[in-house]
C-alpha positions as CSV (number, residue, x, y, z in Angstrom):
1,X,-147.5,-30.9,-126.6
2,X,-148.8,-31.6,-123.0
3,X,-151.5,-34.0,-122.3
4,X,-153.2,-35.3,-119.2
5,X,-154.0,-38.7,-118.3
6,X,-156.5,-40.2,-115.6
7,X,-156.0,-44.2,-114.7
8,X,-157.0,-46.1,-111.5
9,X,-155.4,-49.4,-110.0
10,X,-156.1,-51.6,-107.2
11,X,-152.3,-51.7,-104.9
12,X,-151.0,-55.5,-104.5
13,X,-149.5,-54.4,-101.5
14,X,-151.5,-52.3,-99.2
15,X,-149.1,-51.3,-96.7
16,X,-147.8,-47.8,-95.4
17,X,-144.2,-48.9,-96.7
18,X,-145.1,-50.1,-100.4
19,X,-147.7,-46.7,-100.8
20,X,-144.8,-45.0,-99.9
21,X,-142.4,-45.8,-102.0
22,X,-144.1,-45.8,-105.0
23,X,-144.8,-41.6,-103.9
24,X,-140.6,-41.8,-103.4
25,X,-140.1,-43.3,-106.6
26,X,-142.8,-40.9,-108.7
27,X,-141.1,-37.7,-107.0
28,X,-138.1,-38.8,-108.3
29,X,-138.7,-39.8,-111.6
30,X,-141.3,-37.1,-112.6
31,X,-139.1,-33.7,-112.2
32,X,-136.7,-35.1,-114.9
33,X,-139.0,-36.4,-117.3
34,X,-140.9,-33.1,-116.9
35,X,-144.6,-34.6,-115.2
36,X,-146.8,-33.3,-112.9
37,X,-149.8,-35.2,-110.9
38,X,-151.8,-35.5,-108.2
39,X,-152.4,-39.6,-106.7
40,X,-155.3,-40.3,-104.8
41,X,-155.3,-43.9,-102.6
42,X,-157.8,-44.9,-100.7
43,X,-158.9,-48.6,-99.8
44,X,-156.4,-50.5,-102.1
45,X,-157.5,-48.0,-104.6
46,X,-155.2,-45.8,-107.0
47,X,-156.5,-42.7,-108.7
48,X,-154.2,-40.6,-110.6
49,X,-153.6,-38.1,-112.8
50,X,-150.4,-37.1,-114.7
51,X,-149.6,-34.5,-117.0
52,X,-146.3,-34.0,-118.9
53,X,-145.3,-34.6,-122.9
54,X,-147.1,-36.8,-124.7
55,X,-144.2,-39.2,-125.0
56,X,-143.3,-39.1,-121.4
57,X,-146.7,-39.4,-120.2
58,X,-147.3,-42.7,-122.8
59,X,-144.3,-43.7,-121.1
60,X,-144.9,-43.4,-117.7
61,X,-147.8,-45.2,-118.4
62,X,-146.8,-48.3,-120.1
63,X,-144.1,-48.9,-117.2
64,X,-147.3,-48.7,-114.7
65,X,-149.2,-51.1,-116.6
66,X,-146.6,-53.6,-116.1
67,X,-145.8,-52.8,-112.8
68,X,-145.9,-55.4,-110.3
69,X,-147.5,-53.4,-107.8
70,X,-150.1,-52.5,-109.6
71,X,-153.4,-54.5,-110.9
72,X,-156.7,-53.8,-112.3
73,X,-155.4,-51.0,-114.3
74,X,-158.0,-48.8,-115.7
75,X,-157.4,-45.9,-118.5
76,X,-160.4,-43.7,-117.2
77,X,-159.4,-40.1,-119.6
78,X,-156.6,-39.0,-122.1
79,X,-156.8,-35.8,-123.2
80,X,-154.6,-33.0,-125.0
81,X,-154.4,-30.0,-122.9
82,X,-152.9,-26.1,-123.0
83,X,-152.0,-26.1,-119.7
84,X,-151.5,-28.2,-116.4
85,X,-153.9,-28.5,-113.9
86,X,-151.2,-30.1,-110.9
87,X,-148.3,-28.0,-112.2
88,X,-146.8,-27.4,-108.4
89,X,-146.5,-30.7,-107.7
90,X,-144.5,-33.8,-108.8
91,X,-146.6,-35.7,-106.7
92,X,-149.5,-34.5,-104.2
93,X,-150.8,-36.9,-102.4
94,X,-154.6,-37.3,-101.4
95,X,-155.0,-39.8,-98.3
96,X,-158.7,-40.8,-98.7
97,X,-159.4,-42.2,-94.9
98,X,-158.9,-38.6,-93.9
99,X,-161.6,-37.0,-96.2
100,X,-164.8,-36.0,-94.7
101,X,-167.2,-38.6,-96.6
102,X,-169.3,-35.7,-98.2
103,X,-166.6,-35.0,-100.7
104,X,-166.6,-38.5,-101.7
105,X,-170.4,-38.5,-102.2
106,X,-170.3,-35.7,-104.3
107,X,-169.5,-37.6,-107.0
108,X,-170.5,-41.5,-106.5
109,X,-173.4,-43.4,-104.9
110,X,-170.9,-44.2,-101.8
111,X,-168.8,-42.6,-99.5
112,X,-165.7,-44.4,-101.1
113,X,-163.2,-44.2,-103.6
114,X,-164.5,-46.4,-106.5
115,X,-163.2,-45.1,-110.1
116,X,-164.0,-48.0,-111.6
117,X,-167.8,-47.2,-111.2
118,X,-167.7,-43.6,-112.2
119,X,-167.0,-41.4,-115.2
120,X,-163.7,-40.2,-115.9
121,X,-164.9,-36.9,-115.8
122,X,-166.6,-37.7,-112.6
123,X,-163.0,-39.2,-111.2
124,X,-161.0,-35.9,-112.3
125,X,-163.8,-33.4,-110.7
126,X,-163.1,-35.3,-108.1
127,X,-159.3,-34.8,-107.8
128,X,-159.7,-31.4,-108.7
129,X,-162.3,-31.1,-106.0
130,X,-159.4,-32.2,-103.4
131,X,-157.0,-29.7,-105.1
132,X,-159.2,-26.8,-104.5
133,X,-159.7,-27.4,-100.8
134,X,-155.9,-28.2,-99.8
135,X,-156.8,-32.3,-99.4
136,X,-152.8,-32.5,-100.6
137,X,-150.9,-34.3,-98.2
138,X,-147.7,-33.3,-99.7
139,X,-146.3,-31.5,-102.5
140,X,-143.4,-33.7,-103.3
């Protein structure tokens, strides 16, 4: 059974290296244990969603949630699904400096990344939103 599942963090580390090597780590990881995603950061700010098996998805989830690198996390949706959304990608990427601020707008009061003021629903329009308009940076 797939499933898809929408969390947010704020980074400990903000740097280029640490962002990076979590994206390393989750496109290595995800292909074997069969999950899919898109991750959006933006101002210290994680959003992302992964799809896969239930079990692997719980998983990967629980080993977030007590990851170091990681506070402030937030389960923002869970849901059962018949199909994936981010299938063609281990990993995209969504770097939010280099979004035009409109997109953003779209779907909060400010022109930034917040999840934790929004709607789940709200934060996976968004993402989908960036899918839709090749916002990837990569593929992975």
């Amino acid at each position: 059974m797939l499933v898809r599942l929408l969390y947010c963090s704020r980074a400990v580390d903000t740097g280029a290296q640490a962002i990076e090597a979590i994206l390393a780590q989750a496109r290595q990881h995800n292909p074997v244990s069969g999950i899919t995603g898109i991750l959006c950061y933006g101002d210290g700010i994680f959003l992302q969603c992964i799809e896969g098996g239930r079990m692997q998805v719980s998983e990967l989830f629980g080993t977030i949630q007590k990851d170091e690198r990681h506070k402030d996390v937030a389960l923002l949706h869970f849901e059962e699904i018949a199909e994936r959304r981010f299938g063609g990608w281990s990993m995209g990427q969504v770097n939010i400096s280099k979004l035009n601020h409109a997109a953003l707008l779209k779907y909060s009061e400010k022109p930034e990344l917040d999840p934790y003021s929004v709607s789940g629903r709200m934060s996976f329009a968004l993402l989908e939103d960036l899918a839709a308009t090749a916002a990837i940076c990569g593929r992975g």
